[in-house]
C-alpha positions in Angstrom: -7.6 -1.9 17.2 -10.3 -3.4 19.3 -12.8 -0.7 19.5 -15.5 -0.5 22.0 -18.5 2.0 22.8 -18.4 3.3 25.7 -20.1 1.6 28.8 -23.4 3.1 30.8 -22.5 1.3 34.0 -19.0 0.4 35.0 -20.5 -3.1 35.6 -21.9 -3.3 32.1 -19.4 -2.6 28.9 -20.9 -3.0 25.5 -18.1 -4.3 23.4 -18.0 -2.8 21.4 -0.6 -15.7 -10.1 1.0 -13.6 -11.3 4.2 -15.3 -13.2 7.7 -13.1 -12.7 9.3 -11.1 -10.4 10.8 -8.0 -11.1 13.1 -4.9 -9.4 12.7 -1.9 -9.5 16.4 0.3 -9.7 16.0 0.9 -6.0 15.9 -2.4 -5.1 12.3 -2.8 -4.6 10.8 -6.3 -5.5 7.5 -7.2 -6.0 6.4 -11.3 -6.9 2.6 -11.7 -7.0 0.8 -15.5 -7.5 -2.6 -15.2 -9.4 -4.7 -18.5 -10.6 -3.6 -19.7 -14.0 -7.4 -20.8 -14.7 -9.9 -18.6 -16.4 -12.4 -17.4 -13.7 -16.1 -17.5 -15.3 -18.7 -14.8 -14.8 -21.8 -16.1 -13.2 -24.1 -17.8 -15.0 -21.8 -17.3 -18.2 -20.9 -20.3 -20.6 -17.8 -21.0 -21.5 -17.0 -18.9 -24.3 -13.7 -16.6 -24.6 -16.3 -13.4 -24.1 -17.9 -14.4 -21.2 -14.7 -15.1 -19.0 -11.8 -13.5 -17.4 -8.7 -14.8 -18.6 -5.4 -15.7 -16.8 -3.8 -12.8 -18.9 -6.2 -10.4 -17.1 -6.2 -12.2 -13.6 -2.4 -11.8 -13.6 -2.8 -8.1 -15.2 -4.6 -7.4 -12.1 -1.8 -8.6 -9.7 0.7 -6.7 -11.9 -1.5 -3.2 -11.2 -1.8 -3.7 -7.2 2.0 -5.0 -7.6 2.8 -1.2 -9.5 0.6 1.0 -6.9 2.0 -0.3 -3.9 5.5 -0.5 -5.5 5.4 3.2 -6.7 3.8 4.3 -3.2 7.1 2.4 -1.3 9.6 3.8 -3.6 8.5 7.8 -2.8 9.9 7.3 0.5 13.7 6.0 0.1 16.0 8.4 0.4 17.4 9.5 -2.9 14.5 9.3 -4.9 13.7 12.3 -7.0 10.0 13.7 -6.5 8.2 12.1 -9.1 4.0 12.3 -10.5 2.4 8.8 -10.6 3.6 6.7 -13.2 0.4 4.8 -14.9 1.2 1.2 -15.7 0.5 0.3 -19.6 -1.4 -2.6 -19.6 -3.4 -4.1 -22.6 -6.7 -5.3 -20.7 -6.8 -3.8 -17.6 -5.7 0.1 -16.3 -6.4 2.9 -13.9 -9.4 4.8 -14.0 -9.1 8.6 -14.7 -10.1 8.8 -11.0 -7.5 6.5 -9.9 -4.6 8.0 -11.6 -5.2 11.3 -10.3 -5.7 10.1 -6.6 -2.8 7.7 -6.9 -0.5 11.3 -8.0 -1.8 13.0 -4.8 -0.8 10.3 -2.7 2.5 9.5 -3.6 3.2 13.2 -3.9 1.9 13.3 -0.1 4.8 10.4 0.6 7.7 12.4 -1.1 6.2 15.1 1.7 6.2 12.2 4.4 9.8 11.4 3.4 10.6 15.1 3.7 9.1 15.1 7.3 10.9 12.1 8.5 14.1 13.3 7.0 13.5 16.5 9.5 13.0 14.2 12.5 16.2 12.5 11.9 14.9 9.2 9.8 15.2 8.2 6.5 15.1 4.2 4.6 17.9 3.0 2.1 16.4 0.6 0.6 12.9 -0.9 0.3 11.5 -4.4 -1.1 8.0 -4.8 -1.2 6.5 -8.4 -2.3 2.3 -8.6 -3.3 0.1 -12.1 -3.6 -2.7 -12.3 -4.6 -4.6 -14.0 -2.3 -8.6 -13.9 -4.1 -10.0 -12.7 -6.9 -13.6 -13.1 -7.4 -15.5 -11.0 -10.9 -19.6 -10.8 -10.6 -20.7 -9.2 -13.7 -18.9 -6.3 -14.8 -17.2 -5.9 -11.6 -13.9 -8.0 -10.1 -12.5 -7.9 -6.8 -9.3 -8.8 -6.2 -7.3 -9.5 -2.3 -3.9 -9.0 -2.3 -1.5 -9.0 1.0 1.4 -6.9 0.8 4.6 -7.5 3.1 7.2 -4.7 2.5 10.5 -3.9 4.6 12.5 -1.0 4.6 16.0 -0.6 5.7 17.0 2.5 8.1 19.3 4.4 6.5 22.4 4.8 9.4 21.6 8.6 10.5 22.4 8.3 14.1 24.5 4.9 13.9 22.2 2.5 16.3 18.9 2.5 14.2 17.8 -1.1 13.6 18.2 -2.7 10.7 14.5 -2.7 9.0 11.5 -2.3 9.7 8.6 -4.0 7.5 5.1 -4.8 7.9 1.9 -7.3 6.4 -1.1 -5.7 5.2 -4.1 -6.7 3.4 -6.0 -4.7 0.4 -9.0 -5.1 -1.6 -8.6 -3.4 -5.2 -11.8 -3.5 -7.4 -12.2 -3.1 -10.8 -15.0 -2.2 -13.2 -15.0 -3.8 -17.2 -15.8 -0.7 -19.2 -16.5 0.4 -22.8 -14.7 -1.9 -25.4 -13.8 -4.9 -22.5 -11.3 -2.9 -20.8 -11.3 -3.2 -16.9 -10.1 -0.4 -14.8 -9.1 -0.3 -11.1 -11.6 2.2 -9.6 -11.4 1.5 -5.9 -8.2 0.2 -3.6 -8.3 0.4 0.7 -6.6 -1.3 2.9 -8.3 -3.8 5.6 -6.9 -3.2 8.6 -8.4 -0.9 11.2 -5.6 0.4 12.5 -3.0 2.7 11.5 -2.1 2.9 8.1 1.5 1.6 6.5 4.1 4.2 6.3 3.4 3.8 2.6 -0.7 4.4 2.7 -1.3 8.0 1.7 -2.9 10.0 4.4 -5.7 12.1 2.8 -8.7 12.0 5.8 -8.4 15.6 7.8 -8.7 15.1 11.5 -12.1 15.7 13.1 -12.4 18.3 16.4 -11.5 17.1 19.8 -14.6 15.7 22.3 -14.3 15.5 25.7 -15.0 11.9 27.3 -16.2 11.6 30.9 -16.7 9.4 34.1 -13.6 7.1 33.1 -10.2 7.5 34.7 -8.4 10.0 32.1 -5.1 9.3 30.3 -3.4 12.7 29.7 -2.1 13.6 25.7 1.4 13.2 25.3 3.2 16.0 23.5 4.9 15.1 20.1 7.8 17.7 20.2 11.1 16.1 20.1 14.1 17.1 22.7 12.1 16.1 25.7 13.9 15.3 28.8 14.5 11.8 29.1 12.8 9.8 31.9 15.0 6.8 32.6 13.2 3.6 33.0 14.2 2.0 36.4 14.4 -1.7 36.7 13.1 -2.3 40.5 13.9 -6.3 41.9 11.2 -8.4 41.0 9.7 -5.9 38.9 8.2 -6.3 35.6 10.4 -7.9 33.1 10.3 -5.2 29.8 13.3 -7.3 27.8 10.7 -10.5 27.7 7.3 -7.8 26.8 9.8 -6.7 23.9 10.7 -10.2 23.3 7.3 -11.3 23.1 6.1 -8.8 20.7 8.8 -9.3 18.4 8.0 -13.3 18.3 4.4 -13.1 17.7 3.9 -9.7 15.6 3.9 -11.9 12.3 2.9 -15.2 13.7 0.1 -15.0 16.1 0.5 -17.0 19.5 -2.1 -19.9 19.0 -2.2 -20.0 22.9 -4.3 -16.7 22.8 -8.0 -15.9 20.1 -6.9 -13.4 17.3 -9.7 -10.6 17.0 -8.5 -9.0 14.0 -12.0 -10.1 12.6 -13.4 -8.6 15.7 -12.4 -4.8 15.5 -8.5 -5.4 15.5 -6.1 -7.2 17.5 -4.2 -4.5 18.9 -4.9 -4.2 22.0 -5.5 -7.8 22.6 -1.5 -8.8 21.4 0.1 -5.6 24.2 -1.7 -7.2 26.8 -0.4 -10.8 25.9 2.5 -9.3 25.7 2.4 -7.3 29.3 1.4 -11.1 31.0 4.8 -12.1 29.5 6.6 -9.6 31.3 4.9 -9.9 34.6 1.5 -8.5 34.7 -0.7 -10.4 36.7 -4.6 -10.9 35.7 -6.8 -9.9 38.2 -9.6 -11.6 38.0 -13.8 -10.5 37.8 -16.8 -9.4 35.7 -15.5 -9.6 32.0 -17.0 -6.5 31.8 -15.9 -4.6 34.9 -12.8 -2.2 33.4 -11.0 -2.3 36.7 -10.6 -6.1 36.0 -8.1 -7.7 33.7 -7.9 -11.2 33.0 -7.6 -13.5 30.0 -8.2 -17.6 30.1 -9.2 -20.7 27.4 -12.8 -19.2 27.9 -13.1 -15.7 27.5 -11.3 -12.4 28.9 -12.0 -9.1 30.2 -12.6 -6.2 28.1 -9.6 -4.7 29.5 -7.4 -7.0 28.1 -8.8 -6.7 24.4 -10.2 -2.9 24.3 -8.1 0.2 23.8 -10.4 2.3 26.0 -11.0 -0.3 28.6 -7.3 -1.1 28.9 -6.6 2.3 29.5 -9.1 2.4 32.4 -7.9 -0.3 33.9 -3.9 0.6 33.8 -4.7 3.8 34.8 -7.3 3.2 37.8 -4.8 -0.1 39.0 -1.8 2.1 38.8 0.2 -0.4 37.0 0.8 2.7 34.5 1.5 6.5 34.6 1.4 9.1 31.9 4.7 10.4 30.4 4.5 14.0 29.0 6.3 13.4 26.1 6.2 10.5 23.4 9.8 10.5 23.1 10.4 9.4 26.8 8.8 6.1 26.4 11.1 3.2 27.0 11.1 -0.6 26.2 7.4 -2.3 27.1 6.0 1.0 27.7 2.9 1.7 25.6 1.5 4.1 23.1 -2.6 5.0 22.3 -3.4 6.8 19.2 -6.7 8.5 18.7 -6.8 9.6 15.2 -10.1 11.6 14.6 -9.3 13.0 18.0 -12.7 11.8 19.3 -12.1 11.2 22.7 -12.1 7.6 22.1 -8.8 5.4 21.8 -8.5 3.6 18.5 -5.2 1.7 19.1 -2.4 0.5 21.0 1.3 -0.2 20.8 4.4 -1.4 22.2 7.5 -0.1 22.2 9.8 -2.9 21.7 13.5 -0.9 21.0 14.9 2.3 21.6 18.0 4.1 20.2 20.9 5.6 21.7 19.5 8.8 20.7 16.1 8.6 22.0 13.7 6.8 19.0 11.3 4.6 20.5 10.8 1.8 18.2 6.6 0.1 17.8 5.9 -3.1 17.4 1.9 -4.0 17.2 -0.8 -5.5 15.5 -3.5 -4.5 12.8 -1.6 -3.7 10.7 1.3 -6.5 12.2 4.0 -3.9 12.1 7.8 -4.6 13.4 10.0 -1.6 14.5 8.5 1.4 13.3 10.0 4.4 14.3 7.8 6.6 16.6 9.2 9.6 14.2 7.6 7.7 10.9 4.0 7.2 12.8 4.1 11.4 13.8 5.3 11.9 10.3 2.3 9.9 9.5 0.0 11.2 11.8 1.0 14.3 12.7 -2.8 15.8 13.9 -3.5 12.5 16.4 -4.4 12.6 19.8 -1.1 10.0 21.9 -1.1 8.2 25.0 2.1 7.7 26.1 2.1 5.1 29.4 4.9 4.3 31.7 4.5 0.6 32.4 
């Protein structure tokens, strides 16, 4: 995402083990990897009460392994609506808390699957894998770091969809030891800043629309699908949008080590569409790193532009190396798409489109969360009250 504050002076920008694998009847997998070695409380001694066990480390993975299976499975297509099913587990379950917020948000993904199947998408097939990456226990509390990777296939509704899409994300699940020994998961979010999975329930309502000024002003694109296409013309010498879509689709796993990652930073969104603009022919134009009508990137540092979703906005739309489209659905290979979320004013991340169909589905490739091919239709299904961007590039 790569968030910043906005500046005062244009001149001035503050920058802002587990042991088996199992599948599920629709073909959804999940293998976790959890330490075999008793993890020891601090300051305990060595005895059988004073210790986490491998049974209960790998009882751990086996819960994030359920929730995130379950949460996949709501949205392939012929899956009958379904509440939460609770794993049984001897040492460790849900809370009371958990159970009942896990059943709203799988019930909200059978309503996701519904809206995608009215915009034309559905997946045949999922497989979801979870390691456990960390799992550290201080006192009665444990908290454990998984990384999920999950792809989906596209069910053939038009004929030319891809063939999956899929996605890594990070979580952090913690548990709480209770009464009789018994831990409970109480608490499970996801790391990444930007948008969620299309498998992350959506709960968070969207927060009334501010005005921003004194910056050149992208215009909303409208979400409604039927919108008359805007072909994409390929001028000689022009930008090169086949090698922006290849580029994304080499690096959205594994990062380019030619460029810094800021997904530690405030995301890496915005960051990975600019590298992948300079592979299709955008020039850096060099100046004050924090002057927004500059954009530039070198072994040192880079401009703001180049790593900020506001910034970059700015700067595409003050150079006019970009134009607004007035629909989402007329974007085309290596054009781009902002989301603001809480409809704040402020741009909270970027994408590129890296495939479109015959029919007219753009296709997003980004980072945070490092996403491949996800259908425009599944992001609006997702996000149905954000504020989008859509550029011409």
């Amino acid at each position: 995402m790569r968030r910043f504050r906005l500046p005062v002076r244009t001149d001035r920008v503050t920058r802002g083990n587990f042991v088996k694998k199992r599948t599920l009847s629709i073909a959804i997998g999940a293998t976790l990897a959890v330490g075999a070695s008793a993890l020891l409380l601090p300051g305990a001694n060595a005895s059988e009460d004073h210790k986490v066990d491998g049974a209960t480390t790998a009882a751990f993975g086996r819960i994030a392994d359920d929730v995130l299976t379950q949460r996949t499975a709501a949205l392939v297509d012929g899956q009958q609506e379904r509440g939460y099913n609770a794993p049984q587990e001897k040492k460790v379950r849900l809370s009371s808390g958990m159970e009942r917020t896990e059943g709203r948000g799988v019930s909200s993904l059978y309503t996701r699957k519904k809206r995608l199947a009215s915009l034309g998408e559905a997946y045949s097939n999922a497989d979801t894998k979870v390691t456990t990456d960390k799992t550290t226990v201080k006192g009665d509390r444990a908290t454990v770091e998984v990384t999920e990777t999950t792809v989906l296939t596209y069910k053939k509704v038009h004929g030319d969809e891809p063939g999956t899409t899929g996605f890594t994300s990070h979580h952090t699940l913690t548990f709480t030891r209770g009464k009789g020994g018994k831990w409970e998961l109480t608490d499970l979010k996801a790391q990444e800043d930007g948008p969620g999975a299309i498998n992350q329930p959506q709960t968070a309502p969207a927060a009334p629309a501010k005005d921003t000024e004194g910056f050149p002003k992208a215009t909303p694109a409208s979400i409604s699908w039927g919108a008359r296409p805007v072909p994409k013309s390929q001028k000689p010498g022009g930008y090169d949008y086949k090698a922006m879509a290849a580029y994304a689709e080499k690096y959205w796993r594994n990062y380019n080590p030619q460029y810094r990652s800021y997904d530690a930073g405030g995301g890496d969104c915005t960051n990975f569409i600019s590298q992948a603009l300079r592979a299709g022919g955008w020039k850096d134009e060099p100046g004050s790193d924090s002057d927004y009508r500059k954009w530039w990137y070198n072994s040192k540092a880079e401009s703001t532009s180049f790593v900020g979703a506001n910034e970059w906005s700015w700067y595409a739309m003050s150079s006019k190396r970009v134009t607004n489209l007035k629909n989402v659905y007329q974007m085309d290979v290596g054009d781009i798409l902002q989301m603001d979320f809480d409809r704040d004013g402020s741009k909270d991340h970027s994408m590129i489109v890296t495939y479109k169909s015959r029919v007219g589905i753009p296709y997003m490739t980004y980072h945070s969360t490092n996403t491949f091919r996800k259908s425009l239709a599944s992001i609006i299904a997702s996000y149905p009250d954000a504020v989008y961007y859509a550029y011409r590039t």
